[in-house]
KOLKE-369787 format. One record per residue: x negated, y negated, z negated of N, C-alpha, C, CB in turn; residue in one letter. Coordinates in pm, whole numbers. Atoms other than C-alpha are relative to their C-alpha. Glycine has a CB too. Layout:
+--------+--------+--------+--------+--------+--------+--------+--------+--------+--------+--------+--------+------+
|    nc1 |    nc2 |    nc3 |   cac1 |   cac2 |   cac3 |    cc1 |    cc2 |    cc3 |   cbc1 |   cbc2 |   cbc3 | resn |
+--------+--------+--------+--------+--------+--------+--------+--------+--------+--------+--------+--------+------+
|      X |      Y |      Z |      X |      Y |      Z |      X |      Y |      Z |      X |      Y |      Z |    a |
...
+--------+--------+--------+--------+--------+--------+--------+--------+--------+--------+--------+--------+------+
# end
This chain:
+--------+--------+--------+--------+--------+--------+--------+--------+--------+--------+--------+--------+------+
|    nc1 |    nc2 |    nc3 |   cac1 |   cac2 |   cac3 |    cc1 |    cc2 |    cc3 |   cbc1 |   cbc2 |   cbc3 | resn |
+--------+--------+--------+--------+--------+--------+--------+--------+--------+--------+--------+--------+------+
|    -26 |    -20 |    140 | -15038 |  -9979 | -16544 |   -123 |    -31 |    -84 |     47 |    141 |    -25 |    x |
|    128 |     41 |     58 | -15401 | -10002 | -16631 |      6 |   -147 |    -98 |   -104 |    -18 |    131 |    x |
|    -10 |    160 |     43 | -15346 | -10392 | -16647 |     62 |    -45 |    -98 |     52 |    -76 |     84 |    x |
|    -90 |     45 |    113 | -15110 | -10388 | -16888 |    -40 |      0 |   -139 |    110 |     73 |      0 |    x |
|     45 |    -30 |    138 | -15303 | -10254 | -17189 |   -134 |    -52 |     24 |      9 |    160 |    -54 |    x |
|    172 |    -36 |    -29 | -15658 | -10272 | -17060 |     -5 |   -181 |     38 |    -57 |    157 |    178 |    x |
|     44 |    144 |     10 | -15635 | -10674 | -17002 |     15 |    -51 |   -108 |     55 |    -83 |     80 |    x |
|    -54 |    122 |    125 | -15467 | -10827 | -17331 |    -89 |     96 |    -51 |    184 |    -40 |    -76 |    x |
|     93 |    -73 |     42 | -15696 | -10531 | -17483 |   -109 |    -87 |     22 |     -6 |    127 |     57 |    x |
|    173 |     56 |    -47 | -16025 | -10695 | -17322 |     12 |   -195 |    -91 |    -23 |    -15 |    276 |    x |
|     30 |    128 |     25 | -15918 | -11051 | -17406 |     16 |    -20 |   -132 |     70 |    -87 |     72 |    x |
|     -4 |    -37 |    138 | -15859 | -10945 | -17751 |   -134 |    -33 |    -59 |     35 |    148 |    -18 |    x |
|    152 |    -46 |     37 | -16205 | -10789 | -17814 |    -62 |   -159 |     23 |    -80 |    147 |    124 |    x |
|     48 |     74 |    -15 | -16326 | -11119 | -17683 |     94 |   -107 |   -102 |    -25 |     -4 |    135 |    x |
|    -52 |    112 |     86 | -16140 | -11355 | -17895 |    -29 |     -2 |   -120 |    122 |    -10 |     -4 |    x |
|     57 |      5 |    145 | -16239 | -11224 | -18235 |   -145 |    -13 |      2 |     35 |    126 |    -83 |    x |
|     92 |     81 |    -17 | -16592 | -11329 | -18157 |    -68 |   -104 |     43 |    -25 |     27 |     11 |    x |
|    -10 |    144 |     -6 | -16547 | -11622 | -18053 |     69 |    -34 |    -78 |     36 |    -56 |    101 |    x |
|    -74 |     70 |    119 | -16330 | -11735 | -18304 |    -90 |    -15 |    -99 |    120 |     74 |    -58 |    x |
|    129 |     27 |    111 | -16586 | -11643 | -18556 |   -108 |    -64 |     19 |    -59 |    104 |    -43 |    x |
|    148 |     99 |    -27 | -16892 | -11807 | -18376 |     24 |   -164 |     -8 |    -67 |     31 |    174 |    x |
|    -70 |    117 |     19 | -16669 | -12099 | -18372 |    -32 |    -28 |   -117 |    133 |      2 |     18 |    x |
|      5 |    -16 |    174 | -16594 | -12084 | -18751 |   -147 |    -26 |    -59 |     45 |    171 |    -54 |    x |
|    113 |     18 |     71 | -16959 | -12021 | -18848 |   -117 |   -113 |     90 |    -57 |    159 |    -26 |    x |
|     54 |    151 |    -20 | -17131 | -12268 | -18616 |     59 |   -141 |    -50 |     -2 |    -18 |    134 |    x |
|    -68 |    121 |     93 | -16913 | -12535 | -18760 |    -30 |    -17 |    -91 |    110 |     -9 |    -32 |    x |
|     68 |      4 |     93 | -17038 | -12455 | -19045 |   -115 |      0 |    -25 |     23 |     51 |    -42 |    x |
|    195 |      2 |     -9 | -17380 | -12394 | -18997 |     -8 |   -172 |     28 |    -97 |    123 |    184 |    x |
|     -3 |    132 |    -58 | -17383 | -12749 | -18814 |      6 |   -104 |   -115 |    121 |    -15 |     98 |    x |
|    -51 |     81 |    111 | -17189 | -12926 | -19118 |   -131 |     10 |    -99 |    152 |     63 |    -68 |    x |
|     74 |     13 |     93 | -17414 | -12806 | -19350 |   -193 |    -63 |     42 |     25 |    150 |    -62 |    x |
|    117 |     33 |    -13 | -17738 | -12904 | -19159 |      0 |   -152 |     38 |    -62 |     89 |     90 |    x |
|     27 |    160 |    -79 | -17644 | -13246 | -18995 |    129 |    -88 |    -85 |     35 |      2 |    225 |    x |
|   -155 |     75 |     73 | -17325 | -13327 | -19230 |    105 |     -5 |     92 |    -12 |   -168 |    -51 |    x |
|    -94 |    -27 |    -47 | -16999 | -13370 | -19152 |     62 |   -162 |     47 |     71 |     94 |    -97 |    x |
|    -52 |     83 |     -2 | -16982 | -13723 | -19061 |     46 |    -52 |    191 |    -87 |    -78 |    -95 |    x |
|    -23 |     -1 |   -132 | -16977 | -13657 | -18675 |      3 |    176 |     34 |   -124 |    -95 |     81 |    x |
|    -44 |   -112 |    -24 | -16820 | -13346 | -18578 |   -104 |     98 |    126 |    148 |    -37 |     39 |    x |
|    133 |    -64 |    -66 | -17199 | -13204 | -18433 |     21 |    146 |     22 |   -134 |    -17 |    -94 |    x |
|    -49 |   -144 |    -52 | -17052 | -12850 | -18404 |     96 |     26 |     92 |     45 |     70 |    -92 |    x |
|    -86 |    -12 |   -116 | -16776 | -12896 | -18195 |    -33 |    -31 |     96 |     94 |    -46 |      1 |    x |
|     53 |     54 |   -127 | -16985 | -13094 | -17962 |    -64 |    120 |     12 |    -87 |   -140 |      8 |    x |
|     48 |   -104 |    -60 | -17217 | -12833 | -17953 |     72 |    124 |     50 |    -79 |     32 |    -70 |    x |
|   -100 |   -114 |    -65 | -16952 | -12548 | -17907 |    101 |    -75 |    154 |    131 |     53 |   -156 |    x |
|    -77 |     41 |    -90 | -16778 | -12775 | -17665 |   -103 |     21 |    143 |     55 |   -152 |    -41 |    x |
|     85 |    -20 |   -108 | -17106 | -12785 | -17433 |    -21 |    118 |     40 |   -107 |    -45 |    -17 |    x |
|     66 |   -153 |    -36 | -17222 | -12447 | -17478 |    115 |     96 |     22 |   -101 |     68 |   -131 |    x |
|   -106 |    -50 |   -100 | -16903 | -12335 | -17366 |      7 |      5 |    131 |     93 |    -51 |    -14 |    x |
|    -54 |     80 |   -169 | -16859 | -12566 | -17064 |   -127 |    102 |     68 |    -34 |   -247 |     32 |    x |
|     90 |    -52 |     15 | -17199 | -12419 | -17039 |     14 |    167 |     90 |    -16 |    -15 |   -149 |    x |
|    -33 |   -104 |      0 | -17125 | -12051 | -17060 |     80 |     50 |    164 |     76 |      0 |   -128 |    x |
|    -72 |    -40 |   -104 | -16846 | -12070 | -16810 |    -43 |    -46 |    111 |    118 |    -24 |    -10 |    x |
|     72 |     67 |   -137 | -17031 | -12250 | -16514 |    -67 |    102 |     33 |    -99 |   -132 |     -9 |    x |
|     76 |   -116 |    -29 | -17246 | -11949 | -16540 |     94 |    144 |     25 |   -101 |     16 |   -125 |    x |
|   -114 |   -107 |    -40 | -16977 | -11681 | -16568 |    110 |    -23 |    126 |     89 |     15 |   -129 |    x |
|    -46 |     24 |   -141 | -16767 | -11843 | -16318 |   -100 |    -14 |    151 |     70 |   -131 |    -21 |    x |
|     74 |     13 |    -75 | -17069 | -11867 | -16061 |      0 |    111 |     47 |    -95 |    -48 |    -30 |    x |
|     -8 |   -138 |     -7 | -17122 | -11535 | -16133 |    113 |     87 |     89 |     12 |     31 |   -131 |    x |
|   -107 |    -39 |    -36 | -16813 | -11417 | -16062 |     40 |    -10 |    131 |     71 |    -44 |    -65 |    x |
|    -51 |     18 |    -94 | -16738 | -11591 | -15753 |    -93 |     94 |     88 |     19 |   -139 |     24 |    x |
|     94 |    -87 |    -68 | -17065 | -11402 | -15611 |     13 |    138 |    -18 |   -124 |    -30 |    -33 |    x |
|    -16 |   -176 |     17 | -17060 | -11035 | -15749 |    150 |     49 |    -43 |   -113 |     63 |   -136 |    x |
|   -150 |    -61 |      0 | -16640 | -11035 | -15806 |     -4 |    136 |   -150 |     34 |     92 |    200 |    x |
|     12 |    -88 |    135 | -16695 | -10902 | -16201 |    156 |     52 |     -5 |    -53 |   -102 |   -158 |    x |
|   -149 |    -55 |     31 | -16451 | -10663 | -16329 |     93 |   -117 |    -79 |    -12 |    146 |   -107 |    x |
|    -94 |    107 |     62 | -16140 | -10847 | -16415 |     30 |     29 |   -130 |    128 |    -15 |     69 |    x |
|     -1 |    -20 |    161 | -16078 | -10703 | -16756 |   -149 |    -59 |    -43 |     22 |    182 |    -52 |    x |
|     78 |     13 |     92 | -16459 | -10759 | -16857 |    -35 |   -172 |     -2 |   -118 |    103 |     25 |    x |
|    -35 |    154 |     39 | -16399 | -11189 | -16722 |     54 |    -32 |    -62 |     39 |    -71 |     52 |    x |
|    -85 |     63 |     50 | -16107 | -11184 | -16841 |    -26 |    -33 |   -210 |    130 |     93 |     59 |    x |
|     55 |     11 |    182 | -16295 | -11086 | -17230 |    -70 |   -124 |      1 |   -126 |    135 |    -68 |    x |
|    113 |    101 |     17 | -16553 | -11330 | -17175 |     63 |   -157 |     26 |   -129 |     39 |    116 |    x |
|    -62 |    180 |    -77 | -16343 | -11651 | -17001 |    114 |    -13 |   -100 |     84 |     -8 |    213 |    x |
|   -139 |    106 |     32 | -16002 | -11648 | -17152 |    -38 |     77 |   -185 |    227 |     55 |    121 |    x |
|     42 |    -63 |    102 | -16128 | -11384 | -17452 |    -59 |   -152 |   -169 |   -144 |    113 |     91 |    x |
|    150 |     25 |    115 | -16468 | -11498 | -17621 |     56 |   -181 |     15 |   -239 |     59 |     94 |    x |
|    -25 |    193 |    -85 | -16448 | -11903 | -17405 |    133 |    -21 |   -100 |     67 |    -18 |    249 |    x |
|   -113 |     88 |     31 | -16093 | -11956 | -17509 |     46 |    -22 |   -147 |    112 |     51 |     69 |    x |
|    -12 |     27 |    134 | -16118 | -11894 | -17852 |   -128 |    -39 |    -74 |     57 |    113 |    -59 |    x |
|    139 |    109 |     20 | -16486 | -12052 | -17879 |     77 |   -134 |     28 |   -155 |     23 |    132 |    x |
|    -31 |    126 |     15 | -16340 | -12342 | -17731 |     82 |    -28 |    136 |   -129 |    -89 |    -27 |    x |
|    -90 |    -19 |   -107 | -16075 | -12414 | -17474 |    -32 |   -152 |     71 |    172 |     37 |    -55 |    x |
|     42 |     84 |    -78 | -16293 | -12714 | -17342 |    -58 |      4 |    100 |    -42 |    -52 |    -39 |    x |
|     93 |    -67 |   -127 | -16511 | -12509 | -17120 |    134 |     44 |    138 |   -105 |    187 |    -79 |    x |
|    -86 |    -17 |    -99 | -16163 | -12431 | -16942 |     34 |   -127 |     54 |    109 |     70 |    -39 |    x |
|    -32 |     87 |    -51 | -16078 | -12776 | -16899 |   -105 |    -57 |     58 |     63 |    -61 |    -67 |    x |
|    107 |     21 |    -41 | -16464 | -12828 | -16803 |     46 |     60 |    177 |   -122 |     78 |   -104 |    x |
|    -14 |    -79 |   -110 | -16387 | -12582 | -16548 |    102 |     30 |     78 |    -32 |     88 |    -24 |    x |
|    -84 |     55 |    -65 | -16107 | -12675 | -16416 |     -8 |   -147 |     77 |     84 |      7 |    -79 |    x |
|     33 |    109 |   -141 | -16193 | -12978 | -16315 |   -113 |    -29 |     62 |     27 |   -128 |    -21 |    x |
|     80 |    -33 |   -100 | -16496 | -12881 | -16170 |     66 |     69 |    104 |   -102 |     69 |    -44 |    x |
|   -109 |    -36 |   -157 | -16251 | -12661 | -15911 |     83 |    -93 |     19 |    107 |    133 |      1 |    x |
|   -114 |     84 |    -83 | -16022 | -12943 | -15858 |    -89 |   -145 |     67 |    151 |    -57 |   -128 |    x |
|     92 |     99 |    -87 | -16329 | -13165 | -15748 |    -50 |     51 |    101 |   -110 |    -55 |    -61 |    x |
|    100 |   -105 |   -114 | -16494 | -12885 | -15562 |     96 |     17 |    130 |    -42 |    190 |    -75 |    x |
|   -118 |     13 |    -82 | -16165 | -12869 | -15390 |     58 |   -126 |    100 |     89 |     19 |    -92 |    x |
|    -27 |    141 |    -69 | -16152 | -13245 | -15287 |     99 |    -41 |    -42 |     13 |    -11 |    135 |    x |
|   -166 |     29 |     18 | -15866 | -13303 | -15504 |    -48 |    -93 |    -92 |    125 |    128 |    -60 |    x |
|     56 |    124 |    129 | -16053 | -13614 | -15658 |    158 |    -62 |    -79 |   -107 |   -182 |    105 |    x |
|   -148 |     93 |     44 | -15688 | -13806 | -15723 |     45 |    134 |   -117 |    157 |    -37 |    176 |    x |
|    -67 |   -104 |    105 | -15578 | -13506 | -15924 |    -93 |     34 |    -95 |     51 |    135 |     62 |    x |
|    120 |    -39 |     84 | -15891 | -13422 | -16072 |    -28 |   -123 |   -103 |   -137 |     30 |    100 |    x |
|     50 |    106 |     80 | -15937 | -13778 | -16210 |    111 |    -39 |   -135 |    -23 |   -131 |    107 |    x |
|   -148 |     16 |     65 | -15581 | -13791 | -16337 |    -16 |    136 |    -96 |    154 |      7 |    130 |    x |
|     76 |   -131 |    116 | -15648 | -13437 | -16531 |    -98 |    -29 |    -94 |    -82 |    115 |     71 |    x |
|    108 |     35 |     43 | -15967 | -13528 | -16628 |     18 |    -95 |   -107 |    -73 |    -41 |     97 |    x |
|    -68 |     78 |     58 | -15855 | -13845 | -16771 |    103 |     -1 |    -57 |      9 |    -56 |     46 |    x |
|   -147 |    -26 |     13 | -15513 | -13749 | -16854 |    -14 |    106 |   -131 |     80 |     70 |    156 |    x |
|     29 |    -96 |    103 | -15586 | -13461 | -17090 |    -41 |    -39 |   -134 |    -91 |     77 |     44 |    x |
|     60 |     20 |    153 | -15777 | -13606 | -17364 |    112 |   -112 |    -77 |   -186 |    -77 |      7 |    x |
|   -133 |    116 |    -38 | -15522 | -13913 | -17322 |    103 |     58 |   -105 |     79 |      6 |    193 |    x |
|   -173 |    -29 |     60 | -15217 | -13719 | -17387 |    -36 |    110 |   -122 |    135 |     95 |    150 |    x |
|    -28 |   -102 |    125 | -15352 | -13453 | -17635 |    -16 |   -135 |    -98 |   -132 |    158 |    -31 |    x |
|     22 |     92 |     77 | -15470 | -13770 | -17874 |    182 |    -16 |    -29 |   -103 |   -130 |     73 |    x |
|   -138 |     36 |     12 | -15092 | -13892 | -17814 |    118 |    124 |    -78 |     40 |    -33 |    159 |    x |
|    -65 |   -112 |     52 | -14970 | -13570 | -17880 |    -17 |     58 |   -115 |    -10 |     81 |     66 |    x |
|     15 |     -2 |    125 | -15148 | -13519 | -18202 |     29 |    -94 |    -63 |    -92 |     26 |    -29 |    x |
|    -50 |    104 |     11 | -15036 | -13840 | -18289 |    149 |     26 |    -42 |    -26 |    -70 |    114 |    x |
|   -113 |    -14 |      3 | -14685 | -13777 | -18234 |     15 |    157 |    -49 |     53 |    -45 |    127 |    x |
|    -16 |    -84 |     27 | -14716 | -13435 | -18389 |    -19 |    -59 |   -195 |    -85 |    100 |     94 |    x |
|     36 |     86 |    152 | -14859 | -13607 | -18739 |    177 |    -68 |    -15 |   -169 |   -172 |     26 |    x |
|    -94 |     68 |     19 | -14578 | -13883 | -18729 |    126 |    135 |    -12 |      5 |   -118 |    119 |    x |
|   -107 |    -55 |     83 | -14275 | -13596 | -18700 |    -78 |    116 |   -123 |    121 |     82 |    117 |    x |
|     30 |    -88 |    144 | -14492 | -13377 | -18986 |     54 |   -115 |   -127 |   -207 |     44 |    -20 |    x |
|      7 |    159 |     43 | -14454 | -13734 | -19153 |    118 |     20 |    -91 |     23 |   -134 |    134 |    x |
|    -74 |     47 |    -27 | -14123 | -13794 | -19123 |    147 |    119 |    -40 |    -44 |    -52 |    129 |    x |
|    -82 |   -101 |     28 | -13981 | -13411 | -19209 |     39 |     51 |   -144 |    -51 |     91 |     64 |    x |
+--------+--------+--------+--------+--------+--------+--------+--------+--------+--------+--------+--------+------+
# end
């Protein structure tokens, strides 16, 4: 029963600060380097990927409480930036030897979201 309140609870707490560090590095960024290359998202995109290489390392060695990963990985990470998951995902599907799948993910992802914002524009378009 614990799990039921005490996880979406944890990943909560972690999401409203990441959301905001999001928000205000974007801004911070914009206003120091302009806005003509999106220099905050790159940086939130790294220092994510970043983040979780270290928390997942972590983890696999000392087995952190699962409510206080779950704030920090799917929490704080997923609403900082949900690139450090796809970072870190296909670091386990290489680590795994699952190059053919990993390359196809890897590749495949940025691929089809582009297409998919694409085709999300066109029916906004079109309604």
């Amino acid at each position: 029963m614990k799990c039921v309140i005490y996880i979406p609870l944890a990943i909560s707490l972690g999401a409203i600060p990441g959301a905001l560090s999001r928000y205000y590095l974007t801004i911070l960024f914009g206003r120091w380097f302009g806005t003509t290359f999106p220099y905050g998202t790159l940086f939130i995109n790294l220092t994510g990927s970043f983040i979780m290489g270290i928390v997942a390392t972590i983890n696999s060695r000392l087995a952190i409480d699962f409510g206080l990963y779950s704030l920090i990985t799917v929490g704080f990470l997923g609403s900082y930036t949900t690139f450090s998951t796809f970072a870190l995902d296909t670091s386990n599907l290489l680590r795994t030897r699952n190059y053919r799948t990993a390359l196809v993910y890897w590749s495949g992802t940025p691929i089809l979201g582009f297409v998919s914002i694409e085709l999300g524009i066109f029916l906004a378009k079109i309604m």
